[in-house]
PDB file of N, CA, C and O in Angstrom:
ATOM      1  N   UNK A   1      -3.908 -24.970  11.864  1.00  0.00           N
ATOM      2  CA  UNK A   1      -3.330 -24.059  10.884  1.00  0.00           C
ATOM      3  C   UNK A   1      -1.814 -24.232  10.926  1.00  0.00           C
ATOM      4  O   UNK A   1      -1.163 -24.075  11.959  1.00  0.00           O
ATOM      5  N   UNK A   2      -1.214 -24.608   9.585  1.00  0.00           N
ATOM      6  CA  UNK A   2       0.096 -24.665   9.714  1.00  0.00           C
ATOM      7  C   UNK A   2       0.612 -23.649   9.842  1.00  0.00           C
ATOM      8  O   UNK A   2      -0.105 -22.654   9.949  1.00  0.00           O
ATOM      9  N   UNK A   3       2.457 -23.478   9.889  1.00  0.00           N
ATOM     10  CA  UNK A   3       3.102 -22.241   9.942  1.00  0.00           C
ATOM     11  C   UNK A   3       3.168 -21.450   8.613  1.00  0.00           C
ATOM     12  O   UNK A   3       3.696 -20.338   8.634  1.00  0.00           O
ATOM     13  N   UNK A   4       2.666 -21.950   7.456  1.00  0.00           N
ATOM     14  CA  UNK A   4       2.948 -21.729   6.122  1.00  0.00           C
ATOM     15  C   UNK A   4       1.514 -20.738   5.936  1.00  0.00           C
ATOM     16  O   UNK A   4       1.654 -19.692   5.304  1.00  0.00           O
ATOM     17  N   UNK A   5       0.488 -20.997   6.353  1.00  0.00           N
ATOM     18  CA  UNK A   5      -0.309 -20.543   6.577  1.00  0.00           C
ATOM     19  C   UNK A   5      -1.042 -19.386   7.224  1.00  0.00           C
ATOM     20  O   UNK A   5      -1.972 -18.624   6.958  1.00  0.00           O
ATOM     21  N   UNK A   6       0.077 -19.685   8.494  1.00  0.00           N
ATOM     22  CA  UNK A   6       0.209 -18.214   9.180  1.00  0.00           C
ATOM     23  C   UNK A   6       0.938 -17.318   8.896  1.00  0.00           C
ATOM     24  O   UNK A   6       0.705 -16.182   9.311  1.00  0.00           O
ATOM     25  N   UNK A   7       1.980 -17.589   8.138  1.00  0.00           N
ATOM     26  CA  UNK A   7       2.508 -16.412   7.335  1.00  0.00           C
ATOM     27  C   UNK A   7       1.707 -15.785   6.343  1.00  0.00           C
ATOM     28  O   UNK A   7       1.371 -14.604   6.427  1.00  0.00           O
ATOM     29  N   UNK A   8       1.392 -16.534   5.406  1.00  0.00           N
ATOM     30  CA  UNK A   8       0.473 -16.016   4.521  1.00  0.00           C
ATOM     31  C   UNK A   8      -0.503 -15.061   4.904  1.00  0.00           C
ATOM     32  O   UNK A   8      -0.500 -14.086   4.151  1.00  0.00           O
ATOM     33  N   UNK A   9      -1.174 -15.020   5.642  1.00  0.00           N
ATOM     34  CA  UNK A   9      -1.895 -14.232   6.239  1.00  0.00           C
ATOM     35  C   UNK A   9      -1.501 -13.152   7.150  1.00  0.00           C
ATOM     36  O   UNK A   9      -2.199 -12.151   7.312  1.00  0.00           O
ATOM     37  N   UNK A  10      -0.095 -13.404   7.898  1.00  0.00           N
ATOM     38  CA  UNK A  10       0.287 -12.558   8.357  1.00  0.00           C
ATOM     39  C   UNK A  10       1.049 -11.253   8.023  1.00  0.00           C
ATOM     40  O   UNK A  10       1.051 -10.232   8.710  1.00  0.00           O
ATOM     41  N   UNK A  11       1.695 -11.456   6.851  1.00  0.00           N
ATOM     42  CA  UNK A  11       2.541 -10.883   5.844  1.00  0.00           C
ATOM     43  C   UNK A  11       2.008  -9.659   5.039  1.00  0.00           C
ATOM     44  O   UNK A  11       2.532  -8.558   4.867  1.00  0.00           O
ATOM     45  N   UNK A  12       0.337 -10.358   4.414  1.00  0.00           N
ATOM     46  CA  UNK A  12      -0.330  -9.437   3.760  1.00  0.00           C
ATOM     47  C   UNK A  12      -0.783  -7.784   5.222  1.00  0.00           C
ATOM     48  O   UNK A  12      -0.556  -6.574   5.219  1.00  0.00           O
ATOM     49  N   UNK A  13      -1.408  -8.659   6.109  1.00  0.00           N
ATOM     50  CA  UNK A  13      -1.750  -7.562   7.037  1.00  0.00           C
ATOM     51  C   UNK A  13      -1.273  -6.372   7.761  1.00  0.00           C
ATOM     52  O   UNK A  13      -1.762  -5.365   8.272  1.00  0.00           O
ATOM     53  N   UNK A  14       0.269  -7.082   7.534  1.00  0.00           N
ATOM     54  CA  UNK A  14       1.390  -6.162   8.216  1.00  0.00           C
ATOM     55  C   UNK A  14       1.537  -5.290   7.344  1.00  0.00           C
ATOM     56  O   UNK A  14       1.896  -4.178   7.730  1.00  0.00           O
ATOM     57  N   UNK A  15       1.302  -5.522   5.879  1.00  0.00           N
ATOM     58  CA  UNK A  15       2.164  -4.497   4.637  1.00  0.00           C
ATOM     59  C   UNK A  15       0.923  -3.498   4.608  1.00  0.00           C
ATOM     60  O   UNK A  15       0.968  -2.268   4.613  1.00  0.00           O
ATOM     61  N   UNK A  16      -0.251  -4.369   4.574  1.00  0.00           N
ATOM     62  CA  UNK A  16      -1.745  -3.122   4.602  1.00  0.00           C
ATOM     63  C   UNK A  16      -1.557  -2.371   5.788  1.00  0.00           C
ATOM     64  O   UNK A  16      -1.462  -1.188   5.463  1.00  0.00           O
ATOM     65  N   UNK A  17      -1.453  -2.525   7.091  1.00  0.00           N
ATOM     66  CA  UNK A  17      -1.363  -1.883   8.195  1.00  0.00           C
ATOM     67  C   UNK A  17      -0.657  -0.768   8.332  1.00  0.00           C
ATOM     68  O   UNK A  17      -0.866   0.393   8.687  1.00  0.00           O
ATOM     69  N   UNK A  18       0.923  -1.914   7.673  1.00  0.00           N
ATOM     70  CA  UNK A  18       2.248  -0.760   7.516  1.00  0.00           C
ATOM     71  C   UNK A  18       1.648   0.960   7.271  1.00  0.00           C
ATOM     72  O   UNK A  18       2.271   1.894   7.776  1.00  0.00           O
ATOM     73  N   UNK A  19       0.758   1.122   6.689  1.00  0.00           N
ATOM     74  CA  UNK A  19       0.696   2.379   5.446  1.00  0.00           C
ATOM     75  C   UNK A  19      -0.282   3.079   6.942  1.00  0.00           C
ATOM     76  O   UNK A  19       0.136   4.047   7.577  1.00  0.00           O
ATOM     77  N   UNK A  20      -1.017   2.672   7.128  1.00  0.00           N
ATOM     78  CA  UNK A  20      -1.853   3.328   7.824  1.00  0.00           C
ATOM     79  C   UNK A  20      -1.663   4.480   8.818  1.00  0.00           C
ATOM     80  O   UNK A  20      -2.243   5.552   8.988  1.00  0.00           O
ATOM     81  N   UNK A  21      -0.756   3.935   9.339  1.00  0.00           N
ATOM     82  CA  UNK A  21      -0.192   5.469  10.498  1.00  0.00           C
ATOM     83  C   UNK A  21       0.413   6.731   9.740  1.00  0.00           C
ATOM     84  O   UNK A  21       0.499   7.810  10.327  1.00  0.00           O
ATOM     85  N   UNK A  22       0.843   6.568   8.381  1.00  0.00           N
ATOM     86  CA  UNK A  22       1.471   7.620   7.512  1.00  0.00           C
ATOM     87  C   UNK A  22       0.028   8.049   6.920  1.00  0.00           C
ATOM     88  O   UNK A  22       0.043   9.214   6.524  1.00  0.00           O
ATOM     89  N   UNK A  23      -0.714   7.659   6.826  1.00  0.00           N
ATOM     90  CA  UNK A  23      -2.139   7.823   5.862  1.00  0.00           C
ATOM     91  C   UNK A  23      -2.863   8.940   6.738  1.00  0.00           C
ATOM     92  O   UNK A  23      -3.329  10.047   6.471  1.00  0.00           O
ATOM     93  N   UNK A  24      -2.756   8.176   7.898  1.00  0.00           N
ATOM     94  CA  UNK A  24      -3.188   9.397   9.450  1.00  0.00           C
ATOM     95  C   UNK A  24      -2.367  10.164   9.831  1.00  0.00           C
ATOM     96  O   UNK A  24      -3.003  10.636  10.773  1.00  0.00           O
ATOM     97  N   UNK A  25      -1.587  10.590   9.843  1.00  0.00           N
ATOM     98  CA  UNK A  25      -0.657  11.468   9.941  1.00  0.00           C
ATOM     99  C   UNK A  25      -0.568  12.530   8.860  1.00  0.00           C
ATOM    100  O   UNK A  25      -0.546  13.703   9.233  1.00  0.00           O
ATOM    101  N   UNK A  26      -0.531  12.345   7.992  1.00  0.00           N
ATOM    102  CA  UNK A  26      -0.551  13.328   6.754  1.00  0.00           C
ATOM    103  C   UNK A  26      -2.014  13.846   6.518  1.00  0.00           C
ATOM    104  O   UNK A  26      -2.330  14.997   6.215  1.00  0.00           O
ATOM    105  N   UNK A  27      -2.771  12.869   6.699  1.00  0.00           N
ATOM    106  CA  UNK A  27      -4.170  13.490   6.855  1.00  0.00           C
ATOM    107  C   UNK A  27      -4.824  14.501   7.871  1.00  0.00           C
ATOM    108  O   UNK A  27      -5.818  15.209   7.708  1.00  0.00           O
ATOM    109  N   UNK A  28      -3.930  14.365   9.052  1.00  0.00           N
ATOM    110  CA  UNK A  28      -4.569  15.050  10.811  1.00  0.00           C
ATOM    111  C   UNK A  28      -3.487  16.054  10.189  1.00  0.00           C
ATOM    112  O   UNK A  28      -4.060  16.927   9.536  1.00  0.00           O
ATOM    113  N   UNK A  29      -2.492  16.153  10.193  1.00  0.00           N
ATOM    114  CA  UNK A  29      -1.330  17.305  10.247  1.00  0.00           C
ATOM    115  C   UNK A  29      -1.376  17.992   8.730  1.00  0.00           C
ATOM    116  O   UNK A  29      -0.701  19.017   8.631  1.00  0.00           O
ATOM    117  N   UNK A  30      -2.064  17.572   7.571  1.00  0.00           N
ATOM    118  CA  UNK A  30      -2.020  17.861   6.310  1.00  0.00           C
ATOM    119  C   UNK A  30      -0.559  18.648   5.960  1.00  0.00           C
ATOM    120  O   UNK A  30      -0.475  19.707   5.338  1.00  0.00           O
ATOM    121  N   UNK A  31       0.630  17.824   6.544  1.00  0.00           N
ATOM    122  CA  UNK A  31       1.622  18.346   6.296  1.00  0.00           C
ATOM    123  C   UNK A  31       2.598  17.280   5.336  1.00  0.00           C
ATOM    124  O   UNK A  31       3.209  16.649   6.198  1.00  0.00           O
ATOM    125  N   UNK A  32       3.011  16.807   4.107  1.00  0.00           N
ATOM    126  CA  UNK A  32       3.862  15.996   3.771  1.00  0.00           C
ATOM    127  C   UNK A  32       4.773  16.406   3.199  1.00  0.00           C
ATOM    128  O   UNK A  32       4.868  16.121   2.005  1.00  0.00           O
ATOM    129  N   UNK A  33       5.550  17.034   3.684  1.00  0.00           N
ATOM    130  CA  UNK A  33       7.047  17.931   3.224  1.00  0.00           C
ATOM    131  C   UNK A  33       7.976  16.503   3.020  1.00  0.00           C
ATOM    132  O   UNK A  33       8.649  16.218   2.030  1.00  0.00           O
ATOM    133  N   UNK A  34       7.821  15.797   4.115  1.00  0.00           N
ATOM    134  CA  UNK A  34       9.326  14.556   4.413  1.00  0.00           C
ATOM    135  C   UNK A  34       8.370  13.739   3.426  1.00  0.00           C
ATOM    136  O   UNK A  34       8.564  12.571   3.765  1.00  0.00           O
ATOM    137  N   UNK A  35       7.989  13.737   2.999  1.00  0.00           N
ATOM    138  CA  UNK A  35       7.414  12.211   2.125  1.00  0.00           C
ATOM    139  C   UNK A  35       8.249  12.103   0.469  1.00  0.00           C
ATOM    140  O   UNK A  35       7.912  12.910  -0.398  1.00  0.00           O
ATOM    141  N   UNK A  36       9.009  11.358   0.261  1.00  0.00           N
ATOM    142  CA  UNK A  36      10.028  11.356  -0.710  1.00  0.00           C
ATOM    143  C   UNK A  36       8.653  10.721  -2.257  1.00  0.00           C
ATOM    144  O   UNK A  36       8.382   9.529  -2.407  1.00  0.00           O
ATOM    145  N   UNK A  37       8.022  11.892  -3.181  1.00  0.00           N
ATOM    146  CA  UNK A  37       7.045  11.641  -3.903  1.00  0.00           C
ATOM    147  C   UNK A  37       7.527  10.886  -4.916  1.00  0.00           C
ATOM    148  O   UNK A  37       6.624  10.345  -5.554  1.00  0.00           O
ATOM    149  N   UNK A  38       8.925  10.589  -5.400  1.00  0.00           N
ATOM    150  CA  UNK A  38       9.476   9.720  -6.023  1.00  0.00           C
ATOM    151  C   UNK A  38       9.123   8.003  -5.807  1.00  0.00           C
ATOM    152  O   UNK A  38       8.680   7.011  -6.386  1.00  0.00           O
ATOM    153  N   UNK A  39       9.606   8.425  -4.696  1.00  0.00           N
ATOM    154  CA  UNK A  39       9.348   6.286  -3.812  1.00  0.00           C
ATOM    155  C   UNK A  39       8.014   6.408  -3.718  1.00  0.00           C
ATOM    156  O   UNK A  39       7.718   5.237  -3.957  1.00  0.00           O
ATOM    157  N   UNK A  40       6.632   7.143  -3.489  1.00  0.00           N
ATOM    158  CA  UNK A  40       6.012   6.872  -3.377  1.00  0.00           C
ATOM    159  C   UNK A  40       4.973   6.394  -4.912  1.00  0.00           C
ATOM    160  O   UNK A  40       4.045   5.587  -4.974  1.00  0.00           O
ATOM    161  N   UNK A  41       5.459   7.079  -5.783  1.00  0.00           N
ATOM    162  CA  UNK A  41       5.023   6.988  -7.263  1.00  0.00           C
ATOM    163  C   UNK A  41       6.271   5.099  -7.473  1.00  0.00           C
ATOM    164  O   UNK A  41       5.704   4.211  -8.109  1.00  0.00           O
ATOM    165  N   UNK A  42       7.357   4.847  -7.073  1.00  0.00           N
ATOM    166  CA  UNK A  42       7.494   3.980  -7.759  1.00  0.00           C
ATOM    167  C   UNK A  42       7.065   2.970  -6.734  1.00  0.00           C
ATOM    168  O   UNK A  42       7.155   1.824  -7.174  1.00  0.00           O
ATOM    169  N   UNK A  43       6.683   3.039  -5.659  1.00  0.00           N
ATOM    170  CA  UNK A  43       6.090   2.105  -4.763  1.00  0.00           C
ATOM    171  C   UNK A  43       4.546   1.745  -5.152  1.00  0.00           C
ATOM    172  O   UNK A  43       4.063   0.625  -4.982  1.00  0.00           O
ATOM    173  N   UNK A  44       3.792   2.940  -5.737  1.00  0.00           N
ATOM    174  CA  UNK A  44       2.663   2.731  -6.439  1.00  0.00           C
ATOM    175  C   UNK A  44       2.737   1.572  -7.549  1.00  0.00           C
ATOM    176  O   UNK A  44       2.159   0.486  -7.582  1.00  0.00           O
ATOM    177  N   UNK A  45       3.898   2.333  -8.702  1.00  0.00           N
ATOM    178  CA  UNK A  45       3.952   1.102  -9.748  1.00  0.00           C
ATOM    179  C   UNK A  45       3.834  -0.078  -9.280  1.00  0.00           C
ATOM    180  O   UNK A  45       2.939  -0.776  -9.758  1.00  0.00           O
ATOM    181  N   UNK A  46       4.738  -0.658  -8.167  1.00  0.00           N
ATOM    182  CA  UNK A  46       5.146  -1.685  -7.983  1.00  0.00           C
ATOM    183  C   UNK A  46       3.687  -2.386  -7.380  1.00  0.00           C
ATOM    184  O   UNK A  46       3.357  -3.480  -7.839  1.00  0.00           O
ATOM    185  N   UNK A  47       3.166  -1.983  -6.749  1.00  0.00           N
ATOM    186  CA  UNK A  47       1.655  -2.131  -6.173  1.00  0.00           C
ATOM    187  C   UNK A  47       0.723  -2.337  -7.632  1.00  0.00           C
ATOM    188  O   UNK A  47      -0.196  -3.142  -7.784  1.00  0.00           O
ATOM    189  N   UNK A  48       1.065  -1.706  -8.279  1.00  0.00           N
ATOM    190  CA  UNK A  48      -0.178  -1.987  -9.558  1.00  0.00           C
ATOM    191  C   UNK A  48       0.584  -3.234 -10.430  1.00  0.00           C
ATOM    192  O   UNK A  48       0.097  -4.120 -11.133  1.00  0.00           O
ATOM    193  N   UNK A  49       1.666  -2.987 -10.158  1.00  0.00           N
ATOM    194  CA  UNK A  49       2.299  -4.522 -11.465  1.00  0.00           C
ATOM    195  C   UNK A  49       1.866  -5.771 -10.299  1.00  0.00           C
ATOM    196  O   UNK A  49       1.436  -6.760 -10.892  1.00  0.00           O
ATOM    197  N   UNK A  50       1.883  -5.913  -9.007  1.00  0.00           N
ATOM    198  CA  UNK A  50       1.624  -6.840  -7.972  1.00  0.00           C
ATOM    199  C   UNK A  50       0.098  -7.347  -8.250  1.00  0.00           C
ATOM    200  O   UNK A  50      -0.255  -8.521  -8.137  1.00  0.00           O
ATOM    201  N   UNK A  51      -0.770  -6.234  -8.643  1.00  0.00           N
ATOM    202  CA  UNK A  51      -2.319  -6.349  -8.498  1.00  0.00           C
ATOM    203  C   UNK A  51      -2.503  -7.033  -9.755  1.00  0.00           C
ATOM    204  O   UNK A  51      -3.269  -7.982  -9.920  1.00  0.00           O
ATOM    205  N   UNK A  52      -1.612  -6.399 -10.816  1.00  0.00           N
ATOM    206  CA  UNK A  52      -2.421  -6.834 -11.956  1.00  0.00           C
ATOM    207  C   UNK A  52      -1.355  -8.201 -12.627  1.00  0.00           C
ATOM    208  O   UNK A  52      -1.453  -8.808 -13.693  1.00  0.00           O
ATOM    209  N   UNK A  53      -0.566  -8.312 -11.733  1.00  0.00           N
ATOM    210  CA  UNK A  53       0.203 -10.252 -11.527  1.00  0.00           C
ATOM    211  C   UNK A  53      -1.115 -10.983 -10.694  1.00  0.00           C
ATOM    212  O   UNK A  53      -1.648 -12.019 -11.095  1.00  0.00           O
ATOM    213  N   UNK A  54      -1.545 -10.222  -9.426  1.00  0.00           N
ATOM    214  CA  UNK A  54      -2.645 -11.315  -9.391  1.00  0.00           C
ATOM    215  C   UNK A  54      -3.663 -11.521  -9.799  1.00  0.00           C
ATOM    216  O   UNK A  54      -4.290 -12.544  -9.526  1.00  0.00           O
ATOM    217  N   UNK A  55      -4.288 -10.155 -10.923  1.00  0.00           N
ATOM    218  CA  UNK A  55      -5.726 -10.792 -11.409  1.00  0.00           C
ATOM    219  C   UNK A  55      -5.094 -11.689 -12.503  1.00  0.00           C
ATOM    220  O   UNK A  55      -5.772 -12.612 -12.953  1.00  0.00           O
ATOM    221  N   UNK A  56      -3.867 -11.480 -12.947  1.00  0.00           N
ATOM    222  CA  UNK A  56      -3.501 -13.053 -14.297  1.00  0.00           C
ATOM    223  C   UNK A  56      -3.591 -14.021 -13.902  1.00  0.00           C
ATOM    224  O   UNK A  56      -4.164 -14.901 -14.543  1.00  0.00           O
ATOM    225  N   UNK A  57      -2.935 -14.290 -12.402  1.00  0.00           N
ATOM    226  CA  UNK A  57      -3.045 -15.764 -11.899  1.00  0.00           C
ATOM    227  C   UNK A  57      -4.183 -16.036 -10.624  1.00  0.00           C
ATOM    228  O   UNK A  57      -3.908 -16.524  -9.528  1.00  0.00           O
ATOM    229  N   UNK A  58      -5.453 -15.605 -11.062  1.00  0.00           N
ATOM    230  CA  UNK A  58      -6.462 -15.577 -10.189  1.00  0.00           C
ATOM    231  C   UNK A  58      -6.134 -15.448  -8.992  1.00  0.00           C
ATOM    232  O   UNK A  58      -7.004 -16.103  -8.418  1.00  0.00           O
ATOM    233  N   UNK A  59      -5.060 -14.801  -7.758  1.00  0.00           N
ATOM    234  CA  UNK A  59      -4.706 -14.897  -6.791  1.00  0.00           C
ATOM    235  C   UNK A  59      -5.186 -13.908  -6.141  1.00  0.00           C
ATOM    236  O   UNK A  59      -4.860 -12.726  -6.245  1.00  0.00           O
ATOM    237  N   UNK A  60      -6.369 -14.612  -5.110  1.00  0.00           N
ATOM    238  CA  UNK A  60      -7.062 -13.133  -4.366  1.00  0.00           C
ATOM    239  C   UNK A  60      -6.434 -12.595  -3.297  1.00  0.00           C
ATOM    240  O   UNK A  60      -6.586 -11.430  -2.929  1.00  0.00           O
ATOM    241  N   UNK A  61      -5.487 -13.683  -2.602  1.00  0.00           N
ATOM    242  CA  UNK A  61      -4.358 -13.071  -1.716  1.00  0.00           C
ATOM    243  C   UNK A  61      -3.717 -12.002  -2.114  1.00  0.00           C
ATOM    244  O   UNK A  61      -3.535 -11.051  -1.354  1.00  0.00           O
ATOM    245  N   UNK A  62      -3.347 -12.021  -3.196  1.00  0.00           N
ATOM    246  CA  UNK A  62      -2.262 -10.902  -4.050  1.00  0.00           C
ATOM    247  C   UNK A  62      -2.516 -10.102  -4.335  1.00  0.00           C
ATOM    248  O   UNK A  62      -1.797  -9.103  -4.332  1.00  0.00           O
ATOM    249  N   UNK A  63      -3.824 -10.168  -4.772  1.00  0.00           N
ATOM    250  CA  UNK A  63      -5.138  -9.290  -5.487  1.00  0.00           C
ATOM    251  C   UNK A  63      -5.538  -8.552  -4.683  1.00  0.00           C
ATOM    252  O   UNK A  63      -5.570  -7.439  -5.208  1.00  0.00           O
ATOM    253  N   UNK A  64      -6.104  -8.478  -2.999  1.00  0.00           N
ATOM    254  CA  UNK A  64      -6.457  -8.006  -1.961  1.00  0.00           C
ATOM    255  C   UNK A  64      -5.466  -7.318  -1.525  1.00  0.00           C
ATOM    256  O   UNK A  64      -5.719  -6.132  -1.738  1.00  0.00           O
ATOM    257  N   UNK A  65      -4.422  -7.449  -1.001  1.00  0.00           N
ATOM    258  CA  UNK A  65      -3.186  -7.105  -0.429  1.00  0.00           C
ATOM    259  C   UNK A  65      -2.666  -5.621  -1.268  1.00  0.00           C
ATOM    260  O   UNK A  65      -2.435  -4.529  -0.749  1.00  0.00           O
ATOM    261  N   UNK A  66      -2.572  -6.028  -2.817  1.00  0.00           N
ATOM    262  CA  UNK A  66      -2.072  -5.021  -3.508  1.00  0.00           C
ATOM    263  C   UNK A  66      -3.456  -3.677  -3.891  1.00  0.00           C
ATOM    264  O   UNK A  66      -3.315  -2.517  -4.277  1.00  0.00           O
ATOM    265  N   UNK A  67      -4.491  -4.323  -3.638  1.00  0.00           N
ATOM    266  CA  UNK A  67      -6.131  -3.211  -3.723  1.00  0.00           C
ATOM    267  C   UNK A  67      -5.271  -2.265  -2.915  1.00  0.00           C
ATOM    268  O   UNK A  67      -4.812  -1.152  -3.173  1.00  0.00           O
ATOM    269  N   UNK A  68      -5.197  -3.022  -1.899  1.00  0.00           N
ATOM    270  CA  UNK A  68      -5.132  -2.335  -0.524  1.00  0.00           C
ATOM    271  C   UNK A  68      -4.189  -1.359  -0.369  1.00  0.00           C
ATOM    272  O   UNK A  68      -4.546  -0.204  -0.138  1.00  0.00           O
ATOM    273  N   UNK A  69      -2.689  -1.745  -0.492  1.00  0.00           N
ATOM    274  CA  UNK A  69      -1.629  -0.981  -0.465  1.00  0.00           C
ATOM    275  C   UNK A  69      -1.708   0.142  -1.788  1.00  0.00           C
ATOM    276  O   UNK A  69      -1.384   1.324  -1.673  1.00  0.00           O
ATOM    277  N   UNK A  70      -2.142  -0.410  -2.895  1.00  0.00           N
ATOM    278  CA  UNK A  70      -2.391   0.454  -4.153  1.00  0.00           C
ATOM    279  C   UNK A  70      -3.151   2.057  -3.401  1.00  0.00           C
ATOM    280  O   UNK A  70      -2.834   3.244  -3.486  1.00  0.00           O
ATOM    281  N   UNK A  71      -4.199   1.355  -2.723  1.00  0.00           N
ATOM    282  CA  UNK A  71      -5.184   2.714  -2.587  1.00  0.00           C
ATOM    283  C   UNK A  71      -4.550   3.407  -1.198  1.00  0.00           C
ATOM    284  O   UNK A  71      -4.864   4.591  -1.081  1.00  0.00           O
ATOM    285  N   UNK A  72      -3.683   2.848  -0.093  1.00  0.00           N
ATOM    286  CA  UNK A  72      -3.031   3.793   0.561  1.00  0.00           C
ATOM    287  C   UNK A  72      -2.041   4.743   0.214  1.00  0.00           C
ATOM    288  O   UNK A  72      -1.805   5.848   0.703  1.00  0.00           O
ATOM    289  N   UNK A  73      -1.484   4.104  -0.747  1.00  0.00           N
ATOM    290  CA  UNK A  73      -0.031   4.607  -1.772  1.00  0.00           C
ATOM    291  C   UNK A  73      -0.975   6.271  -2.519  1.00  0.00           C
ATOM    292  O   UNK A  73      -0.715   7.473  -2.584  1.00  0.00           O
ATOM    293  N   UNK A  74      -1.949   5.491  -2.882  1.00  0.00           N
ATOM    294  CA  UNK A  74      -2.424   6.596  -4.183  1.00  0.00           C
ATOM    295  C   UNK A  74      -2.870   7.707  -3.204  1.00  0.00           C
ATOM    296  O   UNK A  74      -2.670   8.826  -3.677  1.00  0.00           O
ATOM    297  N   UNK A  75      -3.406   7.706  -1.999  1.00  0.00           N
ATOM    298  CA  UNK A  75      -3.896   8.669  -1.591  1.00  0.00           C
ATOM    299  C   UNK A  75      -2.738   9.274  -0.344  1.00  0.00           C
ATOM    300  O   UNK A  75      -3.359  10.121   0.298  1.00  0.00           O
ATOM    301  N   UNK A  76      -1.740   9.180   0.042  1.00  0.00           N
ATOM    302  CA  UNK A  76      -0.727   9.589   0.390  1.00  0.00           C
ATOM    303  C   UNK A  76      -0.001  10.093  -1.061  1.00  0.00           C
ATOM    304  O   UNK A  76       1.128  10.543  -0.865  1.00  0.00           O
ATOM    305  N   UNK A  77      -0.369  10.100  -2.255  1.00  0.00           N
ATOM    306  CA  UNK A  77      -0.034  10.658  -3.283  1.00  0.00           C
ATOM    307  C   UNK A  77      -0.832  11.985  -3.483  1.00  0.00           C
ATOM    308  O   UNK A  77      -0.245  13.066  -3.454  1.00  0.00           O
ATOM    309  N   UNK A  78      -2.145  11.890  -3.680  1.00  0.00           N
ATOM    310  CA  UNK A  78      -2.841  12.787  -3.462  1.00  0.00           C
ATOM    311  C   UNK A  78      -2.745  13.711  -2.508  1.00  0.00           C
ATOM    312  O   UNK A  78      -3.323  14.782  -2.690  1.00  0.00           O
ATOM    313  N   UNK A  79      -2.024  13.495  -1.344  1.00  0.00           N
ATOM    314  CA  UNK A  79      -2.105  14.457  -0.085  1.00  0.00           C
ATOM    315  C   UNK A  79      -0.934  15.172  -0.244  1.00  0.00           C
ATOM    316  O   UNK A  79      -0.887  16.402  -0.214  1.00  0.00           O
ATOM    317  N   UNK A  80       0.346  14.185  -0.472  1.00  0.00           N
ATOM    318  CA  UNK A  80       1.503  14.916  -1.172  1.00  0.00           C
ATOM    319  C   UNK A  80       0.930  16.333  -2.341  1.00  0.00           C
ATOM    320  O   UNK A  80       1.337  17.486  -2.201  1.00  0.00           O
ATOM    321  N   UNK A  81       0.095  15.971  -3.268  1.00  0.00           N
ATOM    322  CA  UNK A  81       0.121  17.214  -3.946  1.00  0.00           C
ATOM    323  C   UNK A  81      -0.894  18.082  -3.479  1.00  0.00           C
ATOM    324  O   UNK A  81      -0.889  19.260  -3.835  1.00  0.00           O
ATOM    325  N   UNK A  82      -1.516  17.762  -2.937  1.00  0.00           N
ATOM    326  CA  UNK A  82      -2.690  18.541  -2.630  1.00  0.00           C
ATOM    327  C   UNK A  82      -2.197  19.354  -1.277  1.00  0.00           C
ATOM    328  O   UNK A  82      -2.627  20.507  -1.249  1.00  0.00           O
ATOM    329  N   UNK A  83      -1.130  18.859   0.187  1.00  0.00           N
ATOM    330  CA  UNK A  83      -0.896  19.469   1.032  1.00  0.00           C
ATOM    331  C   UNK A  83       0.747  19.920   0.864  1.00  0.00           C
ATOM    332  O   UNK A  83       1.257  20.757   1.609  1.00  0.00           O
ATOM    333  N   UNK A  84       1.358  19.355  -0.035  1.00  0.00           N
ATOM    334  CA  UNK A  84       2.985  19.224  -0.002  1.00  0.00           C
ATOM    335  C   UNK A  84       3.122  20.909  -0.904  1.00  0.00           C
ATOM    336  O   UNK A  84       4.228  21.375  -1.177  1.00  0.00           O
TER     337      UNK A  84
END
């Protein structure tokens, strides 16, 4: 496996992962006062223009990655209104 390769793969996992400890946290403490709902709505956009760049250019790397972050984003959105 080249190094080009291991990035690729490494890059996507870190950004899906990234979300996860905020996803659990807001969920166990149902508290999201500090969560800035602005960045998280334009961090969403940016996640859905990413997803729907990769279903144009058949890219399931891009495509997977942005599922992923899309649906942590949206539901740290949801918790924002539902606990904030």
């Amino acid at each position: 496996m080249d190094l080009i390769t291991v990035f690729g793969i490494a890059a996507p996992i870190f950004s899906i992962v990234s979300f996860l400890p905020q996803v659990l946290k807001c969920w166990t403490t149902k508290r999201t006062k500090d969560i800035s709902f602005p960045s998280y709505i334009i961090f969403f956009a940016g996640s859905i223009s990413w997803l729907a760049y990769g279903i144009l250019k058949n890219d399931l790397s891009i495509i997977t990655t942005n599922s992923f972050l899309a649906f942590f984003v949206f539901l740290i959105l949801l918790m924002k209104l539902r606990f904030g």
